[in-house]
Residue frames relative to the residue before (quaternion, step in Angstrom):
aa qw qx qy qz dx dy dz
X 1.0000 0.0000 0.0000 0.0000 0.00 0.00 0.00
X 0.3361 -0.7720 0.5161 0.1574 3.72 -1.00 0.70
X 0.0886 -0.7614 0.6402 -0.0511 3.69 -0.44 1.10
X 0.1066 -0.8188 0.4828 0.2918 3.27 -1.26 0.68
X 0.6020 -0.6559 0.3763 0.2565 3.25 -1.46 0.53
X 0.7313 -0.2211 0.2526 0.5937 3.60 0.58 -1.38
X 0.0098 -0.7814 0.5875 0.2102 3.12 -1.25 0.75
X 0.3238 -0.7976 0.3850 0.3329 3.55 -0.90 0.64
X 0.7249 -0.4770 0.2768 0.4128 3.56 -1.29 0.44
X 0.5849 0.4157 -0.4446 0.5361 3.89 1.36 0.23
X 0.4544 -0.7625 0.3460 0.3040 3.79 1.42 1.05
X 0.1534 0.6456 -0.6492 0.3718 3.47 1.44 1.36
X 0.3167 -0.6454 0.6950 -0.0140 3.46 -1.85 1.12
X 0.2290 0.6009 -0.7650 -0.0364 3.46 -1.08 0.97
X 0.4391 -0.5279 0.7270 0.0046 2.76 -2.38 0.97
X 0.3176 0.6076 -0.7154 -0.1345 2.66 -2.20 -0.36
X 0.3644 -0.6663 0.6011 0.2488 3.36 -1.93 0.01
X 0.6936 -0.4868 0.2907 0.4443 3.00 -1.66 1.09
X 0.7253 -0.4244 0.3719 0.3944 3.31 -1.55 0.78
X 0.0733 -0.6827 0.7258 -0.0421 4.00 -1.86 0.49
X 0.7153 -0.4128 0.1652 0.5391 3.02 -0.89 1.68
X 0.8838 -0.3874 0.0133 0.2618 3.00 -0.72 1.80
X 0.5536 0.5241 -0.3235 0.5605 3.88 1.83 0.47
X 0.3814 -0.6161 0.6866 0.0595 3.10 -1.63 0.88
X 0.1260 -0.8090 0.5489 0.1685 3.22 -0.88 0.66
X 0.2570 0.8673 -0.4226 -0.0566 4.03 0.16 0.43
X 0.5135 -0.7509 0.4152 -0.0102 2.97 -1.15 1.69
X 0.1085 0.8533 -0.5100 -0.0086 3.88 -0.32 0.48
X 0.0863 -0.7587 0.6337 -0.1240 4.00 -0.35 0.99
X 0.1249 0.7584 -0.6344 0.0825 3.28 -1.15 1.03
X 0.5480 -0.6763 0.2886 0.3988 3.40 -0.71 1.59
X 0.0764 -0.7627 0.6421 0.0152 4.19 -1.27 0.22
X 0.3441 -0.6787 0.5763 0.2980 3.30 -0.98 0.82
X 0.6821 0.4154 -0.3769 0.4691 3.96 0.68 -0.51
X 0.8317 0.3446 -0.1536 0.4073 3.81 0.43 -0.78
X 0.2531 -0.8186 0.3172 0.4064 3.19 1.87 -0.22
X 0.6792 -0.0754 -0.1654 0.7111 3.87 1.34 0.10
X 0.5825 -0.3238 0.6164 0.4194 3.81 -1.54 0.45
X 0.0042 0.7169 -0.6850 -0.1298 3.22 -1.73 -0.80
X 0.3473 0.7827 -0.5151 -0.0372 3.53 -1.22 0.41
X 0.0878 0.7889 -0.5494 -0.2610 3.69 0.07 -0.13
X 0.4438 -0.6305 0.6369 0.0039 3.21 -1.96 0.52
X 0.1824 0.7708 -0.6005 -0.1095 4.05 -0.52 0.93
X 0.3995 -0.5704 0.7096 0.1070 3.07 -1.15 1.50
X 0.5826 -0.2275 -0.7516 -0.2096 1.26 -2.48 1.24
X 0.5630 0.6415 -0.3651 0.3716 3.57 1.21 0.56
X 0.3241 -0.8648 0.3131 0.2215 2.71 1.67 0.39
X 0.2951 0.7704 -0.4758 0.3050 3.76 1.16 1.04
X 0.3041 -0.7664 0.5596 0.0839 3.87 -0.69 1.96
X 0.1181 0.6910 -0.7128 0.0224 3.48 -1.32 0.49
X 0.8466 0.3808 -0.2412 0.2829 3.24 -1.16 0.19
X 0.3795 0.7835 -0.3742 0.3196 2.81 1.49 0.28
X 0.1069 -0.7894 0.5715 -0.1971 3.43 -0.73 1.93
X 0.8149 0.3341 -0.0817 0.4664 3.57 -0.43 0.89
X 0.8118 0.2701 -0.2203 0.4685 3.57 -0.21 -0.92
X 0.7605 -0.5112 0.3935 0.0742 3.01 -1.46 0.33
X 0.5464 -0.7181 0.2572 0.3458 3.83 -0.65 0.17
X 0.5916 0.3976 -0.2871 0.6399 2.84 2.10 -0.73
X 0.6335 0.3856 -0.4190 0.5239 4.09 0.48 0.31
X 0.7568 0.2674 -0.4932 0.3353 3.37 0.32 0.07
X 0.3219 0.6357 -0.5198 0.4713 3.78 2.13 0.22
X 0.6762 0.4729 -0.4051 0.3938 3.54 0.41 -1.19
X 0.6903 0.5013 -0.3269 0.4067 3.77 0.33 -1.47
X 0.6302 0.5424 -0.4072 0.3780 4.09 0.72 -0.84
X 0.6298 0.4965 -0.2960 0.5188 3.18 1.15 -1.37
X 0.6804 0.5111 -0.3417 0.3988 3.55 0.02 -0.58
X 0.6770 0.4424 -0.3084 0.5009 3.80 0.71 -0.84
X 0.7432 0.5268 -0.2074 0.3565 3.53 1.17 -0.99
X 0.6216 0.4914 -0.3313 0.5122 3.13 1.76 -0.29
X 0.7903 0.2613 -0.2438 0.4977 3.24 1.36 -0.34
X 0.0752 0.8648 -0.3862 0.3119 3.34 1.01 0.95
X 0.6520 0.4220 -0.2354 0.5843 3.57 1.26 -0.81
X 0.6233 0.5517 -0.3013 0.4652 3.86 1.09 -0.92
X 0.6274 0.4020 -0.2747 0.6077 3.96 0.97 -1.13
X 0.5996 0.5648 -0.3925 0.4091 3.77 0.21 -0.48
X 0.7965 0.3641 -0.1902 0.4437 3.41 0.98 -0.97
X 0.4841 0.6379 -0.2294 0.5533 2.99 1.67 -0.84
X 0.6995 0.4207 -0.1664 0.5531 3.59 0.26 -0.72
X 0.6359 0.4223 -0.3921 0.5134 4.21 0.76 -0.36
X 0.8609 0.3651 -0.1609 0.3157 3.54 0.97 -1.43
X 0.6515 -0.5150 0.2063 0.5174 3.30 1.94 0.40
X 0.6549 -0.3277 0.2568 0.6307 3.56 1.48 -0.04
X 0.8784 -0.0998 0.3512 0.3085 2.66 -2.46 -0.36
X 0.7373 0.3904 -0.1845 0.5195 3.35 -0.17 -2.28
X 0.9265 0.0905 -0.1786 0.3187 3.82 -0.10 -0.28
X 0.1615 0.6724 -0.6512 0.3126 3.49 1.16 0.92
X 0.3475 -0.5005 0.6809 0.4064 3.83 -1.71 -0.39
X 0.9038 0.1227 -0.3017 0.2775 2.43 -1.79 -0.07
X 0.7716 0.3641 -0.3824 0.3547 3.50 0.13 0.80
C-alpha cells in the first residue's frame, strides 16, 4: 500500500509502501512543465536510486539527503502500516 510521507513547499511528493521482505520502496515526483512530473524512487534501507527522471544533480543531492535523514522515520512507518497507525505519533 502507498502512504504519503511529506510534501515539500516546491509541491515535491515523497511516498512509500509498506515495507517487503525487508525493503522500502520510496517514491518522490515533482510537478514539471518539460517532464510533466520529475521522478525518482529510492529502496531503503540500502538506500539504492533508480528511476530517476528529471531533476537535477543538486535536487537530487538535496532529495538523497533528505530521505537519509529521514530514513529511520519511513522505516518505521512502513513496518507499522504507515503514518495513521505508527505509535507514538
Amino acid at each position: 500500500m502507498l502512504h504519503n510521507f511529506m510534501e515539500l513547499p516546491d509541491q515535491t511528493i515523497i511516498s512509500y509502501y509498506d515495507i517487503d521482505n525487508g525493503s522500502v520502496k520510496v517514491y518522490m515526483e515533482t510537478p514539471d512543465e518539460k517532464y510533466g512530473f520529475k521522478h525518482a524512487t529510492c529502496f531503503l534501507p540500502a538506500e539504492n536510486w533508480t528511476d530517476i527522471v528529471g531533476y537535477t544533480e543538486a535536487e537530487l543531492d538535496y532529495l538523497k539527503e533528505l530521505v537519509e535523514s529521514e530514513k529511520h522515520m519511513i522505516l518505521e512507518f512502513a513496518q507499522n502500516g504507515g503514518l495513521d497507525d505508527a505509535s507514538n505519533f
